[in-house]
DOMAR-530151 format. One record per residue: residue number from 0; residue in three letters; x negated, y negated, z negated of N, C-alpha, C in turn. Coordinates in steps of 0.02 Angstrom, whole numbers. Atoms other than C-alpha are relative to their C-alpha. Layout:
<nodes>
NUM,ALA,X,Y,Z,X,Y,Z,X,Y,Z
...
</nodes>
This chain:
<nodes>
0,UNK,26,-31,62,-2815,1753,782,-23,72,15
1,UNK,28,-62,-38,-2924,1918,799,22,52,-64
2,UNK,-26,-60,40,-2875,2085,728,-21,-13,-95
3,UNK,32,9,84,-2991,2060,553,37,-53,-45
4,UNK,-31,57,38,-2927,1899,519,88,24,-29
5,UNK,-89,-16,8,-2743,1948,549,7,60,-71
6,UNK,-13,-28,64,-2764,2098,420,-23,-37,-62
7,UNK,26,44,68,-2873,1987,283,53,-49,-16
8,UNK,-57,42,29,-2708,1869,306,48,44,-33
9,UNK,-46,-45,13,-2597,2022,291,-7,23,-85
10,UNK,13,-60,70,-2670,2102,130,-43,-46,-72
11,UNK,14,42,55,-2747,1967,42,31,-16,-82
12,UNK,-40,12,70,-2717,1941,-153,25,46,-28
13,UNK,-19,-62,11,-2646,2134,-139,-25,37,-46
14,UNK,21,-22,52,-2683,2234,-288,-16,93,16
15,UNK,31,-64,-31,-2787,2404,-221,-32,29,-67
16,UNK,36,-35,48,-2823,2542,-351,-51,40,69
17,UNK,18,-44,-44,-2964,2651,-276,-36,43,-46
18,UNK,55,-64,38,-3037,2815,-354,-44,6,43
19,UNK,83,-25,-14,-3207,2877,-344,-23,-53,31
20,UNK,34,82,-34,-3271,2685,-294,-69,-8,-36
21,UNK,61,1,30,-3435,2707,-382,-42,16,59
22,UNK,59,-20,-34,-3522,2775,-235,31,15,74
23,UNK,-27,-36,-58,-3491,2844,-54,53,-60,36
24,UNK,-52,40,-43,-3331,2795,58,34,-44,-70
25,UNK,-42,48,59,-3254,2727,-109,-23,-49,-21
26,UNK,46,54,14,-3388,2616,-150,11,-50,68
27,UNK,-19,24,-53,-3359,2568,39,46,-34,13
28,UNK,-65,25,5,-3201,2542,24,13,-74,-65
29,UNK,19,77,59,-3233,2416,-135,-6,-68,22
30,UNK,26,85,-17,-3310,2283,-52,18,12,73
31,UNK,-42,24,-61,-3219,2291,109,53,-19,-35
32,UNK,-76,47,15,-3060,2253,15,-5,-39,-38
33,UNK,39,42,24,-3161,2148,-95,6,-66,76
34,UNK,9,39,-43,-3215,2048,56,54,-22,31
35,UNK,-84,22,-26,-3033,2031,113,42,-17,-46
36,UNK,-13,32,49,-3001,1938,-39,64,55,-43
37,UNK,-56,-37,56,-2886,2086,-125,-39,-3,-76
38,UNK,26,-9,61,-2894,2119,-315,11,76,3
39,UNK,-1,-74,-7,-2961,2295,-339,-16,10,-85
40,UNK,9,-41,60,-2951,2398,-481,-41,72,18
41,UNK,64,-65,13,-3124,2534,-494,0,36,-7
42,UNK,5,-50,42,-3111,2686,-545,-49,47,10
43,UNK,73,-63,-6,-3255,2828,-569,13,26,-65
44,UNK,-4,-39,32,-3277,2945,-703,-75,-39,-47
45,UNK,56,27,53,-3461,2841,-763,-8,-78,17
46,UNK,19,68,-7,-3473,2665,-794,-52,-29,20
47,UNK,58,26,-41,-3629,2626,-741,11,-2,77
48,UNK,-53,-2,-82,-3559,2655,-578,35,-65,10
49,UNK,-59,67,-24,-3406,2549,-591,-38,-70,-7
50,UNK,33,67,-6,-3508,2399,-676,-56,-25,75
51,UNK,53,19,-37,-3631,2389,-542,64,-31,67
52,UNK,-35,-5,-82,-3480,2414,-380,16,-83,-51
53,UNK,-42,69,11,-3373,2261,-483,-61,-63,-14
54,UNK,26,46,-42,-3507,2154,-471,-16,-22,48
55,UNK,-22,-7,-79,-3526,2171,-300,54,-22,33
56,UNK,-56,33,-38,-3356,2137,-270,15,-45,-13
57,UNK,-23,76,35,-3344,1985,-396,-28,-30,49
58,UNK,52,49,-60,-3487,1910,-267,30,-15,43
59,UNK,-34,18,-62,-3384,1940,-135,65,-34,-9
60,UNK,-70,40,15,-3256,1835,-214,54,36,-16
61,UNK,-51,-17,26,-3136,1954,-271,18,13,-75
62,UNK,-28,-16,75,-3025,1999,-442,-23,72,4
63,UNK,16,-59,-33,-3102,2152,-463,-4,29,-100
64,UNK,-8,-48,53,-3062,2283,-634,-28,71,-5
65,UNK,35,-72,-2,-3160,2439,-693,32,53,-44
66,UNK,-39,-42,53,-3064,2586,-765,-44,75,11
67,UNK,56,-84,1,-3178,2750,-817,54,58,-5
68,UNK,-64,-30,-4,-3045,2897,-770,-33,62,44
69,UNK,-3,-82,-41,-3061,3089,-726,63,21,38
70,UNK,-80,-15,-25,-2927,3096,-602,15,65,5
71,UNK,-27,-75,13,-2929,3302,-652,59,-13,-62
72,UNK,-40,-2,57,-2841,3227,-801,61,-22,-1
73,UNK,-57,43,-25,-2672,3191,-799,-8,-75,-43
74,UNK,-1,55,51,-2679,3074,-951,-65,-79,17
75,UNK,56,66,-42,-2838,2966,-860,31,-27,52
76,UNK,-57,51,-49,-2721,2926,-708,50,-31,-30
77,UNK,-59,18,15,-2577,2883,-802,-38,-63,-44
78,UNK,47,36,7,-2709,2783,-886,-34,-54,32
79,UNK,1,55,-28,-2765,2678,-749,57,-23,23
80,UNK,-49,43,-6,-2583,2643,-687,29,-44,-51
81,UNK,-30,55,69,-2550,2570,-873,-39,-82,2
82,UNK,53,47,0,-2697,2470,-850,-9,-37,60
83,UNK,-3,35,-61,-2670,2400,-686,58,-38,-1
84,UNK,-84,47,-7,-2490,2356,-708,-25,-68,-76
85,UNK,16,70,51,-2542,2259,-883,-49,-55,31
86,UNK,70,38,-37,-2698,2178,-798,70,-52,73
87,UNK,-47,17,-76,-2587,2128,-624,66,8,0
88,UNK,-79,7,-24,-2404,2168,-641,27,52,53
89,UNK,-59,-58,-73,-2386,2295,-496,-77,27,48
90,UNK,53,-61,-58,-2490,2397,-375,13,9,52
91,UNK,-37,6,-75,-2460,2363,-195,-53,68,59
92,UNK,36,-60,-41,-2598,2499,-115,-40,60,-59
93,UNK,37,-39,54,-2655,2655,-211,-61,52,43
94,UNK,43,-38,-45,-2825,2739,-135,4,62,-8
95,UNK,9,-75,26,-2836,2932,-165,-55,-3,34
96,UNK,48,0,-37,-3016,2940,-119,-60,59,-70
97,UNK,43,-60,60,-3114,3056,-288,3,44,8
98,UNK,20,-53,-25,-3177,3195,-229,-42,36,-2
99,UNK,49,-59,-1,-3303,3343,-238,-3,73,28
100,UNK,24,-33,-45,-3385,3474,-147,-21,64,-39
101,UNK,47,-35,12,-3465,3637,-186,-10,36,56
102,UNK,9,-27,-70,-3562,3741,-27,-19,81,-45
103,UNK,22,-73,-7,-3608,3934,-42,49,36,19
104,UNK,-39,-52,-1,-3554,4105,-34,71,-3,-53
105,UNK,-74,-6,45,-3368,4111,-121,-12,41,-44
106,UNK,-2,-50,53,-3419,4266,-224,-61,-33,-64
107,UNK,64,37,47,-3587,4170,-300,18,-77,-24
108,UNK,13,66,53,-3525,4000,-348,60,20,-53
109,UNK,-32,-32,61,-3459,4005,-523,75,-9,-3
110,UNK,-75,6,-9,-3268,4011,-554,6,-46,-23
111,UNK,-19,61,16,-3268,3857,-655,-14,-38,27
112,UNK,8,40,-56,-3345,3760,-512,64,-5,50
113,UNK,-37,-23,-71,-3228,3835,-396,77,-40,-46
114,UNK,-37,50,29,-3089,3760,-525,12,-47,-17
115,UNK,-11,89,-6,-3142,3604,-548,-14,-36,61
116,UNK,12,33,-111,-3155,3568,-327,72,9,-21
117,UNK,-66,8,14,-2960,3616,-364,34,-67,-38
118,UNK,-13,65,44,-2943,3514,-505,-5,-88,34
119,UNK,5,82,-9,-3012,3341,-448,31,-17,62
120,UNK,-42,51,-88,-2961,3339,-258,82,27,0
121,UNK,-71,3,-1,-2784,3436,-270,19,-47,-51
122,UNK,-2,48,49,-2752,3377,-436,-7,-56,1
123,UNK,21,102,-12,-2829,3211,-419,47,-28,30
124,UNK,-52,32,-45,-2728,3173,-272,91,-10,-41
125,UNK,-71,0,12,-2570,3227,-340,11,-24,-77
126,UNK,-8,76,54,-2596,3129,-518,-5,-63,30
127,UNK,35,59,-3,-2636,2992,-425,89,-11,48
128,UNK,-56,-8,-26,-2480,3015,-297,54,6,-43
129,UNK,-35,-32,38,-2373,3074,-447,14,-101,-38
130,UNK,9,71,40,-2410,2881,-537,21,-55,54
131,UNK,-6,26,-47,-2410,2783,-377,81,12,28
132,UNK,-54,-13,-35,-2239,2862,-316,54,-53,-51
133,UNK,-40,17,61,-2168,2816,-475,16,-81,8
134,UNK,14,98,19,-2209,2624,-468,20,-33,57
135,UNK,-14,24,-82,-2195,2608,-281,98,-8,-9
136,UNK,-81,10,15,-2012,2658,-311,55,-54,-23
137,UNK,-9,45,58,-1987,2550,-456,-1,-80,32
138,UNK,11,62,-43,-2055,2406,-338,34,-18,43
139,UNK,-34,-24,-100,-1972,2460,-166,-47,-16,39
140,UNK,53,-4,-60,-2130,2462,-86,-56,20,-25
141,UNK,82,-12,21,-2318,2514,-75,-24,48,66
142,UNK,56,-24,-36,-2435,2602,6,-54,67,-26
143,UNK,38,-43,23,-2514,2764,-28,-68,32,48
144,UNK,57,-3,-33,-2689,2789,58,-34,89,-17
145,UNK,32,-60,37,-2765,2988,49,-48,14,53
146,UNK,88,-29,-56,-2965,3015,116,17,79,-18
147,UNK,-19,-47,17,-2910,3176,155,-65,45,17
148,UNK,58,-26,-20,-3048,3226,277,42,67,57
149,UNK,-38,-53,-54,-3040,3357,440,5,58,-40
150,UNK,-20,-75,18,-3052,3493,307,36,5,-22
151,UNK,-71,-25,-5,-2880,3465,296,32,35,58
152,UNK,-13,-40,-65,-2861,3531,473,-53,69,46
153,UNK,38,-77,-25,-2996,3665,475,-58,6,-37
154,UNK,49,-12,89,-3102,3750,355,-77,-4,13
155,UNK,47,-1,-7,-3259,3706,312,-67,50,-32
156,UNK,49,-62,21,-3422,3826,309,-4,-2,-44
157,UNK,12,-26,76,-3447,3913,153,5,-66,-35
158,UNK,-28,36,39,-3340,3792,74,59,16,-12
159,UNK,-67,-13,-2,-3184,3893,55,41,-34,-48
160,UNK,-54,22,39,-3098,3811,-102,-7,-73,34
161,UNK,4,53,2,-3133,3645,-49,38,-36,69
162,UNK,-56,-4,-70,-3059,3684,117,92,10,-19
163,UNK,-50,-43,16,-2906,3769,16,35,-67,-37
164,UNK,-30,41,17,-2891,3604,-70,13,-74,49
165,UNK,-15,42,-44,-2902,3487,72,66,10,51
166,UNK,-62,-2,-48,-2754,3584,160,45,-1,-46
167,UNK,-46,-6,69,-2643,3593,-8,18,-89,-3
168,UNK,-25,94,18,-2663,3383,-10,47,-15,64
169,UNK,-38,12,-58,-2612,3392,179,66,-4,-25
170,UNK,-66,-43,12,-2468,3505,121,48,-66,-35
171,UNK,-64,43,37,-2410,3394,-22,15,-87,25
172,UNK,-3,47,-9,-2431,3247,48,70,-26,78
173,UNK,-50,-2,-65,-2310,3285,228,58,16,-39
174,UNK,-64,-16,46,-2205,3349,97,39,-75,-41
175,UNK,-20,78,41,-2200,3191,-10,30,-56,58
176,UNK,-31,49,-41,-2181,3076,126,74,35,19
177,UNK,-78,-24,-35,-2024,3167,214,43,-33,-61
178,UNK,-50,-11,85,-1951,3170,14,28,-80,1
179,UNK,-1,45,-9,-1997,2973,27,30,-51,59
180,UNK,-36,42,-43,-1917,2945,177,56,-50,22
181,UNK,-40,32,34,-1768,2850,129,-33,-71,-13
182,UNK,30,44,7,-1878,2725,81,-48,-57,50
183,UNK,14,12,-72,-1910,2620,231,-75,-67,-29
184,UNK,59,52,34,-2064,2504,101,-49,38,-35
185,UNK,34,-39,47,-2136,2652,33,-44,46,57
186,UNK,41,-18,-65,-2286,2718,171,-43,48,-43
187,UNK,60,-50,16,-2398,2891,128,-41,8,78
188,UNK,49,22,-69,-2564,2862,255,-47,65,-13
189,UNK,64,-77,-23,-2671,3034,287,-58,-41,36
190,UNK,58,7,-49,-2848,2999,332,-44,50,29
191,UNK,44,-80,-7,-2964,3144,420,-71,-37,15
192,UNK,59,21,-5,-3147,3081,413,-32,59,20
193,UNK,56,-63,-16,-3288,3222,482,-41,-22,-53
194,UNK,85,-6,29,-3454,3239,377,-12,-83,7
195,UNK,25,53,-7,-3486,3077,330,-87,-16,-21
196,UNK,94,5,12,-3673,2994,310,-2,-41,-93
197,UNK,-12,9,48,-3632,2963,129,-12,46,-61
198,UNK,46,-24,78,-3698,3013,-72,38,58,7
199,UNK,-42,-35,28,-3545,3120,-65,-30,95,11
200,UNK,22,-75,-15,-3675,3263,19,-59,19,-56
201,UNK,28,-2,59,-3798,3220,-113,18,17,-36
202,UNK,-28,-22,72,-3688,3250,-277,43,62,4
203,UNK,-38,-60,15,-3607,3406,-200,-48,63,-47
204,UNK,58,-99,36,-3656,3596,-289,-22,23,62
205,UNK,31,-48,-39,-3759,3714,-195,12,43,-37
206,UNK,34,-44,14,-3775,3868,-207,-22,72,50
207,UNK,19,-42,-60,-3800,4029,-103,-89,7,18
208,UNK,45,42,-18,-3966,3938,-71,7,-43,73
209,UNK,-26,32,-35,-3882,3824,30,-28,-80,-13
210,UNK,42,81,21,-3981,3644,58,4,-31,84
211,UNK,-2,48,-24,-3908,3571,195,-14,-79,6
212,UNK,-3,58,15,-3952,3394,222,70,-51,66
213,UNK,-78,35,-43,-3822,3252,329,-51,0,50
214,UNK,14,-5,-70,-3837,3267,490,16,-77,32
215,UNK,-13,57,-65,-3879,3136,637,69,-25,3
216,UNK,-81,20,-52,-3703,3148,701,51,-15,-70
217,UNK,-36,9,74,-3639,3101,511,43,-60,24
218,UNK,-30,74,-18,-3498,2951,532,-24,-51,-59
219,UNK,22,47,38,-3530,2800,444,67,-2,-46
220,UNK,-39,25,70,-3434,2773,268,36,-69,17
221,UNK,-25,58,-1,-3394,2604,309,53,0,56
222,UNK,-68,-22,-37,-3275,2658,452,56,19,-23
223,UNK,-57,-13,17,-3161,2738,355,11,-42,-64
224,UNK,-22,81,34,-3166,2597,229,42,-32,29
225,UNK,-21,55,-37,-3123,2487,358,77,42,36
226,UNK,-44,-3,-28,-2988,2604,411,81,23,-44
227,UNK,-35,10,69,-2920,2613,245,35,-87,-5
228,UNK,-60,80,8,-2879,2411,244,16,12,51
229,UNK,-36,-7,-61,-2818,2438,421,84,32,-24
230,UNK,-51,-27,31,-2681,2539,326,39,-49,-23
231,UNK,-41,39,34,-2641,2439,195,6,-55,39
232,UNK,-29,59,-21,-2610,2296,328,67,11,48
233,UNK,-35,-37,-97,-2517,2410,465,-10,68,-19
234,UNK,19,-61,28,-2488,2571,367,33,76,80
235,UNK,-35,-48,-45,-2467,2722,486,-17,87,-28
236,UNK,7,-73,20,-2445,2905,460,-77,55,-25
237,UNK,57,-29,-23,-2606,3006,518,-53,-44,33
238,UNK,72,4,-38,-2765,2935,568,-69,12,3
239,UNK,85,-7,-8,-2946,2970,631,-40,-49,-25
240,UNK,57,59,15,-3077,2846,561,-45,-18,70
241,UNK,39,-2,-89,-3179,2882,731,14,48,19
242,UNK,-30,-65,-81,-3180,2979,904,-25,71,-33
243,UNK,12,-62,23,-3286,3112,811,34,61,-19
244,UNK,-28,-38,32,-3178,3146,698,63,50,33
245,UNK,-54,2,-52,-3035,3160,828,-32,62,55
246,UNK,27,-43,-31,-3155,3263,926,-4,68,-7
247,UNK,9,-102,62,-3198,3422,795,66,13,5
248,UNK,-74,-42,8,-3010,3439,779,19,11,60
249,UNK,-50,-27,-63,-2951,3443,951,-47,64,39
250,UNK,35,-62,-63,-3091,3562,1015,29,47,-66
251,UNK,-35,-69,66,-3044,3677,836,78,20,23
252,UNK,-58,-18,13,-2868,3660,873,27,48,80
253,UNK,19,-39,-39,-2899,3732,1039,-45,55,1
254,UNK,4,-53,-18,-3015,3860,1016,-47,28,-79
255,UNK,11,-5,79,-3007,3890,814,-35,44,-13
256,UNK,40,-53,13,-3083,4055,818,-64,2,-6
257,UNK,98,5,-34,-3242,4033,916,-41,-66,-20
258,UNK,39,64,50,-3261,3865,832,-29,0,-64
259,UNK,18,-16,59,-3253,3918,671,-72,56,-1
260,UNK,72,-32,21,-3370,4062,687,-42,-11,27
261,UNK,41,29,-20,-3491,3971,776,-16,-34,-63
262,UNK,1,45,63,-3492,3857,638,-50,37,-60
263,UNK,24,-67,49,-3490,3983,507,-93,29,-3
264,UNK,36,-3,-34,-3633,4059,598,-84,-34,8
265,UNK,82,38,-15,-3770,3915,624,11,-12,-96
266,UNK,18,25,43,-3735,3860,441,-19,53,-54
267,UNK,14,-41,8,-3771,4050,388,-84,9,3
268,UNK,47,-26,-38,-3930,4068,490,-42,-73,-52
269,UNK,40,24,38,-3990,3904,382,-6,-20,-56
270,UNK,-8,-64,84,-3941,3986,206,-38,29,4
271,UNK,65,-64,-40,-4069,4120,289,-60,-63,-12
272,UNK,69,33,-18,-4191,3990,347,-37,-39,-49
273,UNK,24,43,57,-4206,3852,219,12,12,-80
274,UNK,-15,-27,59,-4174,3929,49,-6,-70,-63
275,UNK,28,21,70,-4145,3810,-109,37,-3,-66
276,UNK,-23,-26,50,-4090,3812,-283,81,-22,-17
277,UNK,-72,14,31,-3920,3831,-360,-6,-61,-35
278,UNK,-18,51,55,-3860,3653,-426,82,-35,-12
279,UNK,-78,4,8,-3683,3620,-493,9,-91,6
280,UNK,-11,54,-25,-3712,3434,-424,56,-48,-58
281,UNK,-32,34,53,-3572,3308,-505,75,11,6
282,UNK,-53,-34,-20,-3436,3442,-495,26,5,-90
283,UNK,-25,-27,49,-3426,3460,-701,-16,-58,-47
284,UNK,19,61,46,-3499,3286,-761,-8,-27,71
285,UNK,4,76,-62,-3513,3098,-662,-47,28,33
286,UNK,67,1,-45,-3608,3073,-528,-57,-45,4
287,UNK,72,32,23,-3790,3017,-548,-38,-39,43
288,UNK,30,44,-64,-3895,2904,-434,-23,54,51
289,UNK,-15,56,-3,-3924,2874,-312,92,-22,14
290,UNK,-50,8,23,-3767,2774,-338,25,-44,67
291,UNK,12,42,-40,-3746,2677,-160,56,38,69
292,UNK,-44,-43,-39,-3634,2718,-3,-22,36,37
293,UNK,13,-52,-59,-3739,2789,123,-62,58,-41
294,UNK,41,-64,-3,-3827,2962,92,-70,-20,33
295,UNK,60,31,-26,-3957,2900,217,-12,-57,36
296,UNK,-11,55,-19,-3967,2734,254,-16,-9,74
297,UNK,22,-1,-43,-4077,2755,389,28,2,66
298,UNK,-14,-8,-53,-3965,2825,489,70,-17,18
299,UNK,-59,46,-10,-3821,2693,464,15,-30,51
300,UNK,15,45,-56,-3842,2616,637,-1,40,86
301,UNK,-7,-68,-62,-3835,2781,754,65,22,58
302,UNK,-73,-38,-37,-3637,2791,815,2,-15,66
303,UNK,18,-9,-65,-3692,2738,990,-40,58,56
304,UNK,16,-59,-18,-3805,2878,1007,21,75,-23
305,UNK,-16,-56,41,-3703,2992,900,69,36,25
306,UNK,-70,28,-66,-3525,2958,1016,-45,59,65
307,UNK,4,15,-37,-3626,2982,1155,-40,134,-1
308,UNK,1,-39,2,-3694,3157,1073,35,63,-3
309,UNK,-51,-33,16,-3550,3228,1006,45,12,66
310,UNK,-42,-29,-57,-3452,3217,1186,-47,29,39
311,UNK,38,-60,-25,-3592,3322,1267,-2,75,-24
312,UNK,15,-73,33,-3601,3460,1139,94,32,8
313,UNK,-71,-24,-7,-3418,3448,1121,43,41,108
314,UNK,-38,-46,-78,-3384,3479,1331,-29,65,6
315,UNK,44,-68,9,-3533,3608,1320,43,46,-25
316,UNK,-23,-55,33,-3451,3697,1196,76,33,42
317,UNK,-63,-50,-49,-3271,3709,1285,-9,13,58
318,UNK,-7,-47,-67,-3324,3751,1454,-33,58,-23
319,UNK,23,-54,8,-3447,3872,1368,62,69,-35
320,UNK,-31,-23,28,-3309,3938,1280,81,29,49
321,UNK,-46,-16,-91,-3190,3936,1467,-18,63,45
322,UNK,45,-49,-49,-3312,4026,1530,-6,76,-15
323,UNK,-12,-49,17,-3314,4159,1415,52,48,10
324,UNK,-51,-27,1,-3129,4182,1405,-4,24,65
325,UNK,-30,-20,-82,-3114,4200,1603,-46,59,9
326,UNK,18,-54,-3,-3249,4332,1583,33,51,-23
327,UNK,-30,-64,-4,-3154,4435,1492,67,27,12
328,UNK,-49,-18,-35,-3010,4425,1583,-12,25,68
</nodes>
């Protein structure tokens, strides 16, 4: 029996909530655990969204439920766990995956932007963790899943709150598990994805005049889907989705300084270069089409030449960065 099969036996029939599944890795995540015959319960903030993903997953043969929920709210999470346990009876994997972005200067994007990137991803997580703990308990088992992303392990350019909330989920989440430890059926799973090739770069804010678009070396959405049911079959602590991701952190965690302001740096110089307008994206209302997982489809099909890029730039950079140090010693 080959790895796929063995988890689709493992997790089958399993009852998977997943936030932010309207679009991006969550939408990804839909119809992969869809396709591995689980029953998923939807969640997004606009129905048009959810109706479209749960047909999709009905196709693919699964039980599949749509719940419209601002996971900034406490009363909307506590809301889909009412509605999942009546619907199904119990909740065996819970996704933490709803999320938002804003890019500029920290002094120019507005403070209520900068509070609701707090709101939905700390917050989010930890209503969503806060409901999930509860039930898992209640059960003696489960599974808690959190797309945390590497900017839980190092901050991303002129994205300081969003960085501030990706290490705060780290935080509570190493925290929660230890608390949970006692519980030898009860599993909290960290994921660190890089820059994925997904909507999620589309519906962030700009501002600064900041108009990045996804880059070549973007990972594919459907990886960390797929490494999301990998969890719920064979839950483990910490993992990478791909080598990429695994890559940015170990050259950062080695030479954090000169990484970062390099970073910093090129994504400065094209704030300078490419100038475009302030937009508060779907940081204060849903997110709007397009409604689909990949950002650019086009370049869904690249991780052979993208692997093959990323360990060149990446050795470049640390011998360039070897080289330096021994100069000024």
């Amino acid at each position: 029996m080959d790895t796929k099969q063995h988890i689709q036996n493992n997790i089958g029939g399993k009852v998977i909530v997943i936030t932010g599944a309207s679009s991006g890795v969550g939408r990804a995540a839909a119809e992969t655990f869809s396709a591995a015959c689980c029953k998923v319960v939807l969640v997004a903030r606009g129905q048009h969204g959810i109706d479209e993903v749960i047909d999709i997953c009905t196709n693919l043969g699964a039980v599949a439920i749509g719940i419209s929920a601002d996971v900034s709210v406490a009363k909307d999470v506590e809301k889909i766990a009412e509605k999942t346990l009546e619907h199904f009876g119990r909740i065996d994997v819970w996704v933490n995956n709803a999320g938002v972005m804003a890019n500029g200067k920290f002094e120019e994007i507005p403070m209520e932007i900068h509070e609701q990137v707090i709101k939905t991803n700390l917050f989010g997580y930890m209503h969503g963790a806060y409901n999930a703990i509860k039930i898992f308990k209640e059960q003696q088992y489960g599974i808690l899943i959190n797309n945390i992303s590497i900017g839980g392990m190092m901050p991303a350019p002129f994205s300081a709150v969003y960085s501030s909330s990706k290490y705060g989920i780290k935080g509570m989440m190493e925290g929660l598990r230890a608390e949970v430890s006692n519980h030898n059926d009860i599993h909290i799973c960290n994921i660190y994805p890089q820059l994925q090739n997904s909507t999620g770069n589309l519906h962030s804010a700009k501002y600064s005049g900041f108009k990045m678009g996804i880059s070549p070396l973007a990972s594919d959405p459907r990886l960390t889907a797929q490494t999301m049911l990998e969890l719920a079959g064979d839950p483990k602590s910490d993992v990478y989705p791909d080598f990429s991701s695994r890559l940015i952190t170990t050259i950062y965690r080695i030479f954090p300084k000169p990484f970062s302001y390099a970073a910093f740096a090129f994504v400065r110089m094209m704030m300078n270069f490419q100038k475009g307008p302030d937009v508060q994206g779907n940081i204060l209302q849903q997110s709007k089409e397009p409604l689909r997982i990949y950002g650019k489809p086009e370049l869904k099909n690249h991780s052979s030449f993208k692997k093959k890029v990323l360990i060149g730039a990446g050795v470049g950079f640390a011998l360039a960065l070897l080289i330096k140090s021994n100069k000024r010693q």
